[in-house]
C-alpha positions as CSV (number, residue, x, y, z in Angstrom):
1,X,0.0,0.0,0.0
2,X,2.7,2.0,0.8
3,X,4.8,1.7,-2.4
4,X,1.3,2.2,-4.5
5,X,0.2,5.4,-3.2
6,X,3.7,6.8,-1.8
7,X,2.2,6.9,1.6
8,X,5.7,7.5,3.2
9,X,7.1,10.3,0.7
10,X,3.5,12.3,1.5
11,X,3.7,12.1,5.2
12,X,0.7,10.2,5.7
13,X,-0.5,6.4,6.7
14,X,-3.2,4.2,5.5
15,X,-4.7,5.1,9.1
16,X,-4.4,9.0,8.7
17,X,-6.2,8.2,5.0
18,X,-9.2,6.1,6.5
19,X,-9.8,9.1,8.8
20,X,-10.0,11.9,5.8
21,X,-12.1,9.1,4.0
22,X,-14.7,8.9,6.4
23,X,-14.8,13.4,6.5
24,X,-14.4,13.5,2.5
25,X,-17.2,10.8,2.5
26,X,-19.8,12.5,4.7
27,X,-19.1,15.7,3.3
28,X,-19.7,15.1,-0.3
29,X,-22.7,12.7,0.5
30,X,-25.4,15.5,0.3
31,X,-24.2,16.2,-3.4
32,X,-25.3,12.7,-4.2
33,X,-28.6,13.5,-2.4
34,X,-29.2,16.8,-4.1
35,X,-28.6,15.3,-7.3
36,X,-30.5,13.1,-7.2
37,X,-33.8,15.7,-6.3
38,X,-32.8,17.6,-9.0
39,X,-33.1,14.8,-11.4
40,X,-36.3,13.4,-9.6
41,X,-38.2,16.6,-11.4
42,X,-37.5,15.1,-14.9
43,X,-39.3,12.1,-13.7
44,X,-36.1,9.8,-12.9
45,X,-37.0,8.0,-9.7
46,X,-35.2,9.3,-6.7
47,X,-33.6,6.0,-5.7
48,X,-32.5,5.7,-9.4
49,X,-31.0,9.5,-9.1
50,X,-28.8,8.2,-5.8
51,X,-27.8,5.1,-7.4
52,X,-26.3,6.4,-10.7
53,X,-24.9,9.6,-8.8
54,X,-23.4,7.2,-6.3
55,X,-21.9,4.6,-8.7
56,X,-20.6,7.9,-11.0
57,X,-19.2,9.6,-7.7
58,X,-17.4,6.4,-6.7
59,X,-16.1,5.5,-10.3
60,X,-14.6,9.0,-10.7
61,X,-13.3,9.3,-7.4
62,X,-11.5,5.6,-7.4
63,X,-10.2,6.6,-10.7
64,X,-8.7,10.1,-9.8
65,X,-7.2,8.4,-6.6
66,X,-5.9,4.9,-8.7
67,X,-4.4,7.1,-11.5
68,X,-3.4,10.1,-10.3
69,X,-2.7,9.7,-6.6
70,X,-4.4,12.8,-5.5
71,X,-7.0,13.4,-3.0
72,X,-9.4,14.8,-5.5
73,X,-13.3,13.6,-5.2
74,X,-15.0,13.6,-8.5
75,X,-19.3,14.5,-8.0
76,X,-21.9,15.3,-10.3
77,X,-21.8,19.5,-10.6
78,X,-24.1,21.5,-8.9
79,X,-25.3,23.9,-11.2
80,X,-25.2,22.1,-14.5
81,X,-27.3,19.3,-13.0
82,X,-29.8,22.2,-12.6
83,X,-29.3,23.4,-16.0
84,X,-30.1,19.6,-17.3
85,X,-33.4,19.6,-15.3
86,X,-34.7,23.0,-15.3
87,X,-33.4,24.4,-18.7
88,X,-33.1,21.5,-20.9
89,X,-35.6,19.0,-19.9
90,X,-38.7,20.9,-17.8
91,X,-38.7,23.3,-20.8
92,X,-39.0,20.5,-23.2
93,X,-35.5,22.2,-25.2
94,X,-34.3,18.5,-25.0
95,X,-35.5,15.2,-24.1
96,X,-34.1,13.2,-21.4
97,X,-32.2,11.0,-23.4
98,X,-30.8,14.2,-25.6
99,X,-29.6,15.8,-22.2
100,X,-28.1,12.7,-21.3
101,X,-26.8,12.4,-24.7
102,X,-25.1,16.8,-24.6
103,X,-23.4,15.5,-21.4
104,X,-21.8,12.6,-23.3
105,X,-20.7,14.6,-26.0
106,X,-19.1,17.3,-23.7
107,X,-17.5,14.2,-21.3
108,X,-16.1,13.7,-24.7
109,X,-14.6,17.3,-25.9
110,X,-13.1,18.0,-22.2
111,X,-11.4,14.5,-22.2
112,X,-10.2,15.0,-26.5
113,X,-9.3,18.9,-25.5
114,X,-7.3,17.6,-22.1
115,X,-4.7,15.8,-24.7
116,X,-4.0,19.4,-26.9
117,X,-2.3,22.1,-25.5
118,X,-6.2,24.2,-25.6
119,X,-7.0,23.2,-22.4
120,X,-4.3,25.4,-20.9
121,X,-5.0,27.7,-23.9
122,X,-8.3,28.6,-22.9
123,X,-6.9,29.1,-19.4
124,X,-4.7,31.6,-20.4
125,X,-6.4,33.5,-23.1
126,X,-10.1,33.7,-21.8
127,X,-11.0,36.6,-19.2
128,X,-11.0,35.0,-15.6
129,X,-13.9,37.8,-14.9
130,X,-15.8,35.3,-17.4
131,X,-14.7,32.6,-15.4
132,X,-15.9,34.0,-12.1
133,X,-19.3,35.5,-14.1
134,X,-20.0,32.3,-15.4
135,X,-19.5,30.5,-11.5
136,X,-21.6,33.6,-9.9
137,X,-24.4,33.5,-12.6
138,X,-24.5,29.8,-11.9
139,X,-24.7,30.5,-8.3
140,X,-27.7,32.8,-9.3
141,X,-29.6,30.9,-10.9
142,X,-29.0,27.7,-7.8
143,X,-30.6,30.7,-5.1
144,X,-33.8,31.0,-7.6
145,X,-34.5,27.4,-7.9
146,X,-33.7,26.6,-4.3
147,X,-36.3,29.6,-3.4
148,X,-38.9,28.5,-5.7
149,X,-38.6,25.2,-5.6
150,X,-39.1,25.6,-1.5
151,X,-42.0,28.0,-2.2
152,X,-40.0,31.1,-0.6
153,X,-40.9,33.1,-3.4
154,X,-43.4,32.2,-6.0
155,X,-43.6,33.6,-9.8
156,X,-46.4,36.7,-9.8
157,X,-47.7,38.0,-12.3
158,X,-47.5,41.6,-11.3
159,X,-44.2,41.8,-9.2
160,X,-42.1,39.0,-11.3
161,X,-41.4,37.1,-7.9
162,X,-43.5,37.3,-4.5
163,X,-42.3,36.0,-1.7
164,X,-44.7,33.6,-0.1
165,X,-45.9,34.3,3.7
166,X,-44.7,33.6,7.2
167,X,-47.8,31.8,8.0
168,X,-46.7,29.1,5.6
169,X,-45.1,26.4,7.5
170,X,-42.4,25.2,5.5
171,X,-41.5,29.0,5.0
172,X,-40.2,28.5,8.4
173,X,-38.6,25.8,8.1
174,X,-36.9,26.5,5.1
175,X,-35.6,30.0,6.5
176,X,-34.8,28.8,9.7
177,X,-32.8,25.8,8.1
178,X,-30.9,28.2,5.7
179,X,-30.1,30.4,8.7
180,X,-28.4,27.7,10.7
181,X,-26.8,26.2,7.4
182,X,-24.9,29.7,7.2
183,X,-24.1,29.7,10.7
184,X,-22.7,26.4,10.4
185,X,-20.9,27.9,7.3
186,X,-19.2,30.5,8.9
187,X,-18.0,28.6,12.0
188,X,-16.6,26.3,9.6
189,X,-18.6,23.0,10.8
190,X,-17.9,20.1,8.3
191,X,-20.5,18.3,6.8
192,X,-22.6,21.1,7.4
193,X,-24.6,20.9,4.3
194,X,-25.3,17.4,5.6
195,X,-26.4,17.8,8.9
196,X,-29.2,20.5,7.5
197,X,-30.5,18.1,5.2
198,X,-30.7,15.2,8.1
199,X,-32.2,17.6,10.4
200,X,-34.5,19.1,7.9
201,X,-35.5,15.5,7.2
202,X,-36.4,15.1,10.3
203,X,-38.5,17.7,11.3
204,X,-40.6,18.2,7.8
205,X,-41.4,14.1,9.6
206,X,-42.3,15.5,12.3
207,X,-44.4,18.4,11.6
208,X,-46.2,15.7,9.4
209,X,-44.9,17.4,5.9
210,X,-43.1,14.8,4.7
211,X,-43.4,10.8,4.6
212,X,-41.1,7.7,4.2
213,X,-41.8,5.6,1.4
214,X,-40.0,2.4,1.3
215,X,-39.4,0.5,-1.4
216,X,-38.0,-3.6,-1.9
217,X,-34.5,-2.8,-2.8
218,X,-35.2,-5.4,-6.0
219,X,-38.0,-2.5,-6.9
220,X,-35.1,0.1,-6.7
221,X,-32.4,-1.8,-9.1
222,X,-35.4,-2.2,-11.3
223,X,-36.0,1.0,-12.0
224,X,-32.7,1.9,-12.2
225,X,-32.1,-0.5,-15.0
226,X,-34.7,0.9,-17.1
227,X,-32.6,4.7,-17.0
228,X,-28.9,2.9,-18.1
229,X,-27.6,3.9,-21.1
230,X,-29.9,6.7,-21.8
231,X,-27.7,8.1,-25.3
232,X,-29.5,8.9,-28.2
233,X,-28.9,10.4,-31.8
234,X,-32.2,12.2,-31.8
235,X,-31.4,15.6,-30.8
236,X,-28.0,15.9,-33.1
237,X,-30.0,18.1,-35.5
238,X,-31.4,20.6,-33.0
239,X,-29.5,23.7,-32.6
240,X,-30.3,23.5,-29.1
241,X,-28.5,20.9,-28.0
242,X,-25.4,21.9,-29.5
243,X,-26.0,25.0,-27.3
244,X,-25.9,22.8,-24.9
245,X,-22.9,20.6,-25.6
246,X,-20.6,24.4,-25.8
247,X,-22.2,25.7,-22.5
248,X,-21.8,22.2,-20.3
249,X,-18.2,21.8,-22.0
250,X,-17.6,25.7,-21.2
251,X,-18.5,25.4,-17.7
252,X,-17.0,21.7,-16.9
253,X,-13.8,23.5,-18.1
254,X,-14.3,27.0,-16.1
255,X,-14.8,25.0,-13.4
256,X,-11.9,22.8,-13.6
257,X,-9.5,25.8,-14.5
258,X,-10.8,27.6,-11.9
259,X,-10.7,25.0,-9.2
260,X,-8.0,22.3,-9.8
261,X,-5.0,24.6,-9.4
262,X,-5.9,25.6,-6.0
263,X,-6.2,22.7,-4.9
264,X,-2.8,21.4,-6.2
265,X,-1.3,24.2,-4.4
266,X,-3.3,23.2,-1.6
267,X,-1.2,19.7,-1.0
268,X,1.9,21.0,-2.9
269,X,1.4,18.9,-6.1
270,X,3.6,20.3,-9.3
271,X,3.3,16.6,-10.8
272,X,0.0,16.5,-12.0
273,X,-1.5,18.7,-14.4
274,X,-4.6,20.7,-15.5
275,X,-4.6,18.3,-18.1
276,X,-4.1,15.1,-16.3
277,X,-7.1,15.7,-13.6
278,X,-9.5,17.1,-17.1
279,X,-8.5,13.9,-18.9
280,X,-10.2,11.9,-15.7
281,X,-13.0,14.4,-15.4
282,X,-14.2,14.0,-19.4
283,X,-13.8,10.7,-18.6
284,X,-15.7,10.4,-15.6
285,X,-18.7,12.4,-17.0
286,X,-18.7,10.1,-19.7
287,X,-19.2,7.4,-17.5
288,X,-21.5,9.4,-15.6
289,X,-23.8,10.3,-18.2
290,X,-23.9,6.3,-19.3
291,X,-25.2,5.6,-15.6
292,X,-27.8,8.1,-15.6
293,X,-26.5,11.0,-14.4
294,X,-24.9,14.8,-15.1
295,X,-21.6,16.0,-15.3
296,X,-18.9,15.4,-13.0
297,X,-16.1,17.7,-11.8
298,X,-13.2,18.0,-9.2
299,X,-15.7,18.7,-6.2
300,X,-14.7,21.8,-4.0
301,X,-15.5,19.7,-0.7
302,X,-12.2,17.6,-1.9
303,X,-10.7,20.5,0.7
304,X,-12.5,19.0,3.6
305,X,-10.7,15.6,3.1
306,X,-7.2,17.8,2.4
307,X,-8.0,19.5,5.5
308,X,-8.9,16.3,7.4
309,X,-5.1,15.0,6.4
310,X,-5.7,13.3,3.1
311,X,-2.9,13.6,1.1
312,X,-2.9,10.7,-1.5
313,X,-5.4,8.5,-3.9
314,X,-6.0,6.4,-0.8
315,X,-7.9,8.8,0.6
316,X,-10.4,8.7,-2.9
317,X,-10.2,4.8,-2.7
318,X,-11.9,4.8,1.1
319,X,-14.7,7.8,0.0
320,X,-15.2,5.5,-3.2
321,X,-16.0,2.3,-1.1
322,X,-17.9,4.3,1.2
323,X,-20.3,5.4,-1.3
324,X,-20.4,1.6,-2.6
325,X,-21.1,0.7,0.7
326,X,-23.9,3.0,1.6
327,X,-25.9,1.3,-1.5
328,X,-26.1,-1.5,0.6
329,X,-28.7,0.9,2.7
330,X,-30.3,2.2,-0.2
331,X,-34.1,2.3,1.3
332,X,-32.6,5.0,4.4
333,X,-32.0,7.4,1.2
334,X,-35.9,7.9,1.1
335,X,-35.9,9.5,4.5
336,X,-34.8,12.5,2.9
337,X,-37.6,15.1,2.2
338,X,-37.2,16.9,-0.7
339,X,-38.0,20.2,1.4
340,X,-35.2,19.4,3.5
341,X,-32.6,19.7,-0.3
342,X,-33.7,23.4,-0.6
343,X,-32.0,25.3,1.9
344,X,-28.5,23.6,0.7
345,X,-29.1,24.4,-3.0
346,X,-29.3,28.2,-1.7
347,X,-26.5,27.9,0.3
348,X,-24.2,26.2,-2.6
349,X,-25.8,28.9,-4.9
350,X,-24.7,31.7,-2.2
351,X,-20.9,29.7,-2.3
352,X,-20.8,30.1,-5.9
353,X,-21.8,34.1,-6.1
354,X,-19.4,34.5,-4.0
355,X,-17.3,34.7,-6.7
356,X,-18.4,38.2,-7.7
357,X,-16.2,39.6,-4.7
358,X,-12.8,38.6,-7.2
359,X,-14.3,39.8,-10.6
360,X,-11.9,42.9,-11.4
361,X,-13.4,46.2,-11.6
362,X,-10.3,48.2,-12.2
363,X,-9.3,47.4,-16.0
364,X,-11.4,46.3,-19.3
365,X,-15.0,48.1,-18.6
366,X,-16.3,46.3,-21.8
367,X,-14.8,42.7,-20.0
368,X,-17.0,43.9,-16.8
369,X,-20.2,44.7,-18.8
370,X,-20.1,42.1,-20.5
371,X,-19.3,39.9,-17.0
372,X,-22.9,41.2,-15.4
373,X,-24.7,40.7,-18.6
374,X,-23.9,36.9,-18.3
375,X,-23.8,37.0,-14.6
376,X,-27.4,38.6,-14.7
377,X,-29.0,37.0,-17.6
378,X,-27.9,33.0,-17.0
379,X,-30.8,33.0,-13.6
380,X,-33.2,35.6,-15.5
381,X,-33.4,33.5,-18.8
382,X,-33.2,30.6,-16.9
383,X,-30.4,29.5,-19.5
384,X,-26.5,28.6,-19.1
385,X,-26.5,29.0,-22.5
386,X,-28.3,32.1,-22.7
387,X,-26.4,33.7,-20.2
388,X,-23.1,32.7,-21.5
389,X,-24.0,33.2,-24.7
390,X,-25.1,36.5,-24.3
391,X,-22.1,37.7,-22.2
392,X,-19.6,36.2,-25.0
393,X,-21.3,37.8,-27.6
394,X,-21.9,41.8,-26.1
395,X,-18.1,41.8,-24.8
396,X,-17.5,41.4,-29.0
397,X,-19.8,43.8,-29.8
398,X,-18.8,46.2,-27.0
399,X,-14.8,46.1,-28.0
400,X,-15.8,46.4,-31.7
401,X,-17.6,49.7,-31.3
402,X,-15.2,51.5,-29.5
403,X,-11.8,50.0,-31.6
404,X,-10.8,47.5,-29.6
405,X,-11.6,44.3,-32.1
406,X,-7.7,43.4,-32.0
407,X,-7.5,43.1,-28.1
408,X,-9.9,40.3,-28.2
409,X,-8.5,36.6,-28.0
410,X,-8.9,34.3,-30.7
411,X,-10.7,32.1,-28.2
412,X,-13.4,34.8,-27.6
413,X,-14.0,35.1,-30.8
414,X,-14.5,31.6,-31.4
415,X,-16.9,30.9,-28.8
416,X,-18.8,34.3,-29.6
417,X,-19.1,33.5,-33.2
418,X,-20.2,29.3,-32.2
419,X,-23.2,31.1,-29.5
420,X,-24.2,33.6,-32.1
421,X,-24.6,31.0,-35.2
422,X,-26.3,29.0,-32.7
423,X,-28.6,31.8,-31.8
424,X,-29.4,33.0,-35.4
425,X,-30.1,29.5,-35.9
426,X,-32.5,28.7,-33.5
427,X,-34.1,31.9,-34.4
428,X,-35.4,30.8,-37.6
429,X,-35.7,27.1,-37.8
């Protein structure tokens, strides 16, 4: 064990690796959980959600930690899984087999764009204020579905949103659960998005909002087998889901350019590269998109597992067979009430806007229009696509009118001009 994961050269021990297992495990377990709502509102069955976002978590994870020998957990993405449910599927843009289908194809371009020196291109040459737009809008748009979907606010005619009333019950819960999740958040409590899901659980059970509904464990597996393998070649002729396929691919990279090098840093790693850990994550979404779920990246809660002592791919290997494990308990998943998911979809949306706070203000005013546009319009249009689109395509716009066409990268243009073909086209077919 020692000689295969280096346990010795890192400082650690298969002991001191169990122990960030079992914090990486219960840390990333509500992402699993969340997931698996999200995809429960395109009609896949919620023990189906948990057993492909388990068996996709685990694969990715084992691989990362096999391959790489890094403590780096691999989980479905918050924010794109909404973006599959919400913008693709609920709005009938796509099928569930085509959105299955767009996250296949983009598994596909990370993991052929990981071997070519663009990966490290695009990190270079495209504006990190997109970068941090694109992870804020995201954010956004996770706070509106987390509200609405928990009936804080509700769509009005007259005032756009309304929020709903104190009177209401699960208003209360909801709020009060969101409040002590950001407590928890600020004194640094691990597994905190965890522990409000479990207590939410328990009291929407006991105020009589919520009920357990157990099924045979045969039943689950059942139903799960009739969502494997969910590709189709149906949608290839929509203009839409290529849309999709450049906005998934967009943000699975923005999210791994943005992410991975911190946490290299974070357990002094100048082995492995960009393009080693995107390799696994095009890969992995590949995989995860085959077992019925959405895309994967490098999850941010891998820092809980760092922080714990983790320091090798032993540490992915234990939070893998932890996850395997739990399947063995698959019925306890349905004590979760979906109530109970909302106030952690806020919270992961308020993590990701967050990211405003690093946007620069001080240089390239087209760069920061252009920033808000996307950052305002991906929740407001209820699009990724939009929203990026639209915040590619002004910055052009902006820089041509006032003679700066030549400061704009190559890769800007190219991504403007592939959103705005894709807009005229959906225009007028």
């Amino acid at each position: 064990m020692d000689k295969l994961f280096a346990l010795t050269k890192h400082g650690t021990s298969v002991k001191g690796e169990f122990r960030a297992g079992i914090i990486g495990f219960f840390t990333l377990i509500y992402v699993v959980i969340i997931n698996a709502q999200v995809l429960n509102v395109t009609g896949v069955p919620f023990e189906s959600g948990i057993i492909s976002s388990v068996l996709a978590t685990a694969l990715g994870t084992i691989l990362v930690g096999i391959f790489l020998n890094v403590p780096f957990q691999i989980a479905p993405a918050m924010g794109i899984n909404a973006f599959f449910a919400y913008g693709l599927v609920m709005t009938k843009t796509l099928t569930l087999s085509e959105a299955f289908t767009a996250i296949t194809i983009s598994g596909l371009l990370v993991l052929i764009l990981s071997l070519t020196p663009i990966l490290n291109y695009l990190n270079s040459s495209l504006s990190e204020n997109f970068k941090l737009a694109t992870r804020s809008g995201i954010g956004l748009y996770l706070i509106l579905l987390g509200m609405e979907s928990s009936n804080l606010v509700k769509i009005n005619q007259h005032q756009f949103l309304k929020f709903s009333s104190f009177s209401n019950i699960n208003v209360l819960l909801v709020l009060g659960l969101l409040i002590f999740g950001i407590i928890m958040s600020l004194k640094t409590i691990k597994m905190n998005y965890f522990i409000v899901i479990v207590l939410g659980s328990v009291l929407f059970l006991v105020f009589g909002l919520s009920k357990i509904h157990l099924e045979s464990t045969r039943g689950i597996w059942s139903a799960y087998e009739k969502i494997i393998l969910p590709i189709t070649n149906s949608g290839l002729a929509k203009p839409h889901f290529w849309g999709a396929v450049l906005s998934i691919t967009l943000t699975i990279i923005f999210e791994t350019i943005g992410t991975v090098p911190i946490q290299l840093e974070e357990i002094n790693n100048t082995e492995t590269s960009i393009n080693k850990i995107g390799f696994f994550i095009g890969l992995s979404t590949i995989f995860a998109s085959l077992l019925g779920t959405t895309a994967t990246i490098s999850a941010l809660e891998s820092d809980s597992a760092i922080s714990a002592g983790g320091k090798t791919g032993l540490t992915n290997i234990f939070i893998g067979l932890f996850f395997c494990t739990s399947l063995l308990m698959l019925p306890l998943y349905s004590f979760v009430a979906p109530l109970a998911t909302t106030p952690v979809l806020i919270l992961i949306g308020i993590n990701m806007f967050k990211s405003i706070a690093d946007i620069n203000i001080t240089n390239d005013k087209p760069n920061i229009f252009a920033a808000i546009l996307m950052i305002t319009m991906i929740p407001f249009s209820f699009s990724i696509t939009t929203g990026m689109g639209i915040g590619f395509i002004s910055y052009i716009i902006i820089k041509i009118a006032i003679g700066e066409a030549k400061k704009v990268s190559s890769a800007n243009w190219i991504i403007s001009l592939l959103y705005l073909l894709m807009f005229l086209i959906q225009s007028f077919s």
